[in-house]
N, C-alpha and C positions, 0 to 999 in steps of 0.2 A: 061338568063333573068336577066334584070339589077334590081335593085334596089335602090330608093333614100337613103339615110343618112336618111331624115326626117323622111322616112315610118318606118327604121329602130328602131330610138329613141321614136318611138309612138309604138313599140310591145317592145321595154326594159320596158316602162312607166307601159302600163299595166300588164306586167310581173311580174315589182316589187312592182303595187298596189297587186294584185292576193299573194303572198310573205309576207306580210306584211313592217313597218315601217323601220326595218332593211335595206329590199333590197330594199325601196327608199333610205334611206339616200347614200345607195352605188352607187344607180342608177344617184342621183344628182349630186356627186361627180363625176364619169365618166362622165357625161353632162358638169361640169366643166372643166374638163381639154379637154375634143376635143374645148370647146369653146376658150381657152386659145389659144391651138394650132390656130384655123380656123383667130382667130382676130390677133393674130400674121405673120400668113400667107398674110392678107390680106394688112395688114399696111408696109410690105416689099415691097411686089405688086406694092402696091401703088406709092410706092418711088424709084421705079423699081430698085430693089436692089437684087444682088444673097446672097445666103445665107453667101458666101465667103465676101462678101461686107461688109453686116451688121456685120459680123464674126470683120473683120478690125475697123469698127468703132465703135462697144458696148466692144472691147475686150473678147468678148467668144466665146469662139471655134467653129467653124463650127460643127465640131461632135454634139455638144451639142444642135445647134440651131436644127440642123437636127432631132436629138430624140425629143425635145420640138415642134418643129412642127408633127410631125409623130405621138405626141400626146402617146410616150413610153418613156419620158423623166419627171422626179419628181423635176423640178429650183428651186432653191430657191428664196427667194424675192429679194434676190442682184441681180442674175441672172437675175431675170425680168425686176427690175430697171434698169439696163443697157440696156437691148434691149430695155424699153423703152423710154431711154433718148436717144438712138444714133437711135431713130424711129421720135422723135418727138413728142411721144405720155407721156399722163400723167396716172398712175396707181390713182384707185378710187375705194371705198368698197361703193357699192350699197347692197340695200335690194333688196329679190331677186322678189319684187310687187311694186319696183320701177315707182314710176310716176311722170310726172313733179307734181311739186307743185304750186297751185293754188296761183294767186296774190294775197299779202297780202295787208292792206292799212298801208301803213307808214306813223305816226304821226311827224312831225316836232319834234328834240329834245327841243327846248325851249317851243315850245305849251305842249307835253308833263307834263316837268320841271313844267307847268304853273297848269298843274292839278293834281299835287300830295301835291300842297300848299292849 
């Protein structure tokens, strides 16, 4: 019997509701590093590149990419910065109810300027 990933992460969820506040904050944290790993996977994929590849051009070790994807590996932000400068890709701190944000109206600066006199 196979099982999805997703069905998986929805019996951790209520696991570590059931647990209390503790075994979320642990629970979120393991959701963050398989997402680390999955989005790193995908962005090589993408660039059809073996892990040997990207190894050569971020400068970090194939070992290493391999534990980071495998999602058994702890990078540091250097570490990531490199795979994701030699990915292409840009690092960004989202909140985690991230949404886009609604258009704002922009006042011309001089109109502005005009109404603060």
């Amino acid at each position: 019997m196979s099982r999805k990933f997703s069905d998986f992460m929805k019996e951790v969820d209520a696991e570590a509701r059931r647990e209390g506040p503790k075994a979320l904050a642990e629970a979120e944290a393991f959701k963050s590093h398989f997402r680390l790993a999955a989005e790193l996977i995908v962005l090589r994929k993408r660039r059809r590149l073996t892990q040997q590849q990207l190894s050569a051009l971020s400068g970090i070790q194939q070992s290493e990419i391999s534990r980071i994807e495998s999602a058994s590996g702890n990078p540091t932000l250097d570490t990531i910065s490199f795979l994701a400068r030699a990915l292409g890709a840009e690092l960004r701190l989202a909140t985690a109810t991230s949404r886009p944000r609604p258009a704002t109206h922009r006042v011309p600066l001089r109109q502005a300027a005009g109404r603060l006199r």
